[in-house]
C-alpha positions in Angstrom: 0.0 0.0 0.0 1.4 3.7 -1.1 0.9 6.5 1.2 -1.3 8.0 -1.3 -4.1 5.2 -0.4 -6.5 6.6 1.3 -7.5 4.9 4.8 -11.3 3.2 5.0 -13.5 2.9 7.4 -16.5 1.0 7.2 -19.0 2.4 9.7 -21.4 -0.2 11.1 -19.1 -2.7 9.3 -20.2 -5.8 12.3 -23.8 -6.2 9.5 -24.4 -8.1 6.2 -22.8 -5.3 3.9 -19.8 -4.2 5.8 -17.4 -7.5 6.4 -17.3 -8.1 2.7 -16.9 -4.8 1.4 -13.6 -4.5 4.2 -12.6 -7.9 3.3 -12.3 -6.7 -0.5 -10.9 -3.6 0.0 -8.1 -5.1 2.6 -7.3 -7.8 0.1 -6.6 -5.2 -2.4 -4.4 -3.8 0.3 -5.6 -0.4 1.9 -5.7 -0.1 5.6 -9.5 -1.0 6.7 -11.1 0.1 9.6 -14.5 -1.8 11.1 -16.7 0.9 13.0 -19.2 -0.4 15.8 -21.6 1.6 18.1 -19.4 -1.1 20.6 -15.9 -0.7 20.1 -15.4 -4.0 21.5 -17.7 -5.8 18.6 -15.9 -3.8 16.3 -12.6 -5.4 17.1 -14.3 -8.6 17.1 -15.0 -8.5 13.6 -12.0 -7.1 12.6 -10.0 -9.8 14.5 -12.3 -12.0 12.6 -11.7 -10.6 9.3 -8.2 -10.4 9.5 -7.6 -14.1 10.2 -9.7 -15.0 7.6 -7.3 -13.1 5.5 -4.3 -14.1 7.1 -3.6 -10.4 7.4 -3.0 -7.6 10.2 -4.7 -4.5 8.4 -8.0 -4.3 9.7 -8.8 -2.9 13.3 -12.1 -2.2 15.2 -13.0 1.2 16.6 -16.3 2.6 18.1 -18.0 4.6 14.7 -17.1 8.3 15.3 -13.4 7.3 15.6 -13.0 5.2 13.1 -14.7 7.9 11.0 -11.9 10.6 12.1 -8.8 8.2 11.6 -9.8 7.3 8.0 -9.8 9.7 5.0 -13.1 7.9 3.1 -16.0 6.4 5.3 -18.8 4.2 4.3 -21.9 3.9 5.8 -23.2 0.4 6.1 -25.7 0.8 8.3 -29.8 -0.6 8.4 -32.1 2.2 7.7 -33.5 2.2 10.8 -30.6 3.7 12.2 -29.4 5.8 9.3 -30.6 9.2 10.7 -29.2 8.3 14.6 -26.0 6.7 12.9 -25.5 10.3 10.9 -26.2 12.5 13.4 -23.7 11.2 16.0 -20.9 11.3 12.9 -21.1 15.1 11.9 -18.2 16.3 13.3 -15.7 13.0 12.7 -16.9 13.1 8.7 -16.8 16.6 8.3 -13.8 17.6 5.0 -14.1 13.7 4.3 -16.0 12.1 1.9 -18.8 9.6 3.1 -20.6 6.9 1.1 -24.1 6.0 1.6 -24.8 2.7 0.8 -28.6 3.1 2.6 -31.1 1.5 0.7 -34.1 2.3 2.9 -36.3 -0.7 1.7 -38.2 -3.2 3.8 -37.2 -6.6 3.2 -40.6 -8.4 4.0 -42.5 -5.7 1.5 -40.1 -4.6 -1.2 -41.2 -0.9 -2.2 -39.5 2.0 -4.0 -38.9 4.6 -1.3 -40.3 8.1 -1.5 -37.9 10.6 -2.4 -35.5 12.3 -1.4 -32.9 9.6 -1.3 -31.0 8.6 1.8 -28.2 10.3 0.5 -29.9 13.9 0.2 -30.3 13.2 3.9 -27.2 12.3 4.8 -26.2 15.5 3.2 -28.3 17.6 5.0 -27.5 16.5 8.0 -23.7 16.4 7.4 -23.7 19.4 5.6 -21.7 20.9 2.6 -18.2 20.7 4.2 -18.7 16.3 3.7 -18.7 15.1 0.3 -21.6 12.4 0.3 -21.7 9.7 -2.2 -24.5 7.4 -2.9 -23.3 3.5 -4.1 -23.3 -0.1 -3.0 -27.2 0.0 -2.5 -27.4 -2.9 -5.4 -24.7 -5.0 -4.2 -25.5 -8.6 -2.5 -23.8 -9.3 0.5 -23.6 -12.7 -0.5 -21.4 -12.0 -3.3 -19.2 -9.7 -1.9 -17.3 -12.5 0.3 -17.2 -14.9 -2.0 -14.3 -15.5 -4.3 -11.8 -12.5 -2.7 -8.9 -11.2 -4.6 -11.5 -11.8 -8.1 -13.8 -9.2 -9.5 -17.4 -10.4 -9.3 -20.4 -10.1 -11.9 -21.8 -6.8 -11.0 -22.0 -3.1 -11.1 -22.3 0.1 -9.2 -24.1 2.7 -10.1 -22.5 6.0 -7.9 -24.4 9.4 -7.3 -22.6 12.3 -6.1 -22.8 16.1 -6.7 -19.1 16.2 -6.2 -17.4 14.6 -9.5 -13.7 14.4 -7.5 -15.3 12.3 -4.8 -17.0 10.5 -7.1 -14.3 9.1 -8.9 -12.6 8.2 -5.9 -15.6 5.9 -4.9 -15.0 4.8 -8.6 -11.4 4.0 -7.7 -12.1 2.6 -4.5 -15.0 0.0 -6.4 -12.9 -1.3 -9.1 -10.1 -2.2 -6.2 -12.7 -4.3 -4.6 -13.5 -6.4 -7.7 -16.6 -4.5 -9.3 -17.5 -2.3 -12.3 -19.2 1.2 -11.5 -20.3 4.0 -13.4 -20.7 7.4 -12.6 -24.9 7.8 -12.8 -25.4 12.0 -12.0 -26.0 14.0 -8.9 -27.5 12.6 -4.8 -31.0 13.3 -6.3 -30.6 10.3 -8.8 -30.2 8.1 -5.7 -33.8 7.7 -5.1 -33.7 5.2 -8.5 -31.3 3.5 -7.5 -32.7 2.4 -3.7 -35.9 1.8 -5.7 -33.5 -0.5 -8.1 -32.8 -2.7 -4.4 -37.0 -3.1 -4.2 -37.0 -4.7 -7.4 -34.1 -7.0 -7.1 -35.2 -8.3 -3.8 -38.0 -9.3 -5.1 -36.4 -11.0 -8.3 -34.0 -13.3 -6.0 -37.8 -14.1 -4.1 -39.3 -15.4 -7.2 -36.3 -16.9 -8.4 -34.9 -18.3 -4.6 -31.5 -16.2 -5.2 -29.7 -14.1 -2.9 -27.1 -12.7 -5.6 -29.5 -10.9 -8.2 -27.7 -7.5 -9.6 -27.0 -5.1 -12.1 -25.5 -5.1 -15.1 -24.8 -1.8 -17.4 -23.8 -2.5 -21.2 -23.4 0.3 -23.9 -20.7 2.0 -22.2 
């Protein structure tokens, strides 16, 4: 890893999401950090993780501090505690650039939120000093932590009013494995956590768990 590799933190990284996006990104040999609401689960996981990988480069910390010691967060977190998970972070993400990968979509009744996308809220609440970028809301967990150190069969679609932290995300996607595609500004976000309504219920009817995108033409 170069200096220039910006540090990760994967904030509520102990759920379904998290482990395999930090296992990817760790593989691919950035320094990963696991945030908790308990920094003692936190290290858990990332004790976990790290023997898994037969590595040293992930560590546990409670949320707001893994937040400050990285340069990129990404939110991992289940809606219901998006808002409480943001509003406790303002200060630790503020200059940085947090990802959103919220899809705010009940599982037992899959249904295209109402707008505006979790993103926009982060957003607001963070305010314009924190770059927020939407992406990852598509991706199965499943997937992710299979086949490490390979790229897997699907894309990202990445929102952001800020094209520099955009491509970062871009950057950051492609070292875990995965196509992604710049796809316009926060407000298009709302599409794409509708995109996870419709994909849940394709891997119900089909008995998957790893249905996703897939962009062609470009």
């Amino acid at each position: 890893m170069t200096k220039s590799e910006p540090i990760i933190a994967v904030l509520g990284g102990t759920g379904q999401e998290g482990p395999g996006l930090a296992m990817r990104w760790a593989k691919a040999g950035y320094a990963v950090i696991i945030g908790s609401r308990q920094a003692e689960k936190a290290q858990r996981v990332a004790a976990e993780l790290n023997e898994k990988l037969g590595l040293d480069t992930i560590m546990g910390l409670q949320n707001a501090d893994a937040a400050s010691a990285a340069d990129i967060s990404v939110l991992t977190v289940v809606a219901t505690a998006h808002q409480a998970a943001l509003e406790s972070l303002v200060e630790a993400l503020r200059g940085k650039i947090l990802v959103d990968a919220t899809a705010r979509i009940d599982f037992r009744d899959p249904q295209p939120p109402a707008p505006p996308a979790a993103a926009e809220i982060a957003q607001e609440i963070l305010g314009p000093e924190t770059h927020v970028v939407a992406a990852y809301q598509n991706v199965p967990a499943h997937t992710l932590k299979q086949n490490l150190g390979s790229s897997i069969d699907t894309d990202v679609l990445v929102c952001a009013d800020h094209l520099e932290a955009a491509e970062q995300v871009i950057q950051l996607t492609q070292a875990a494995g995965m196509r992604a595609f710049y796809a316009g500004g926060l407000k298009n976000a709302i599409t794409i956590e509708g995109l996870t309504a419709i994909l849940i219920s394709m891997n119900k009817y089909y008995r998957s768990k790893t249905a996703s995108i897939g962009i062609t033409g470009i």
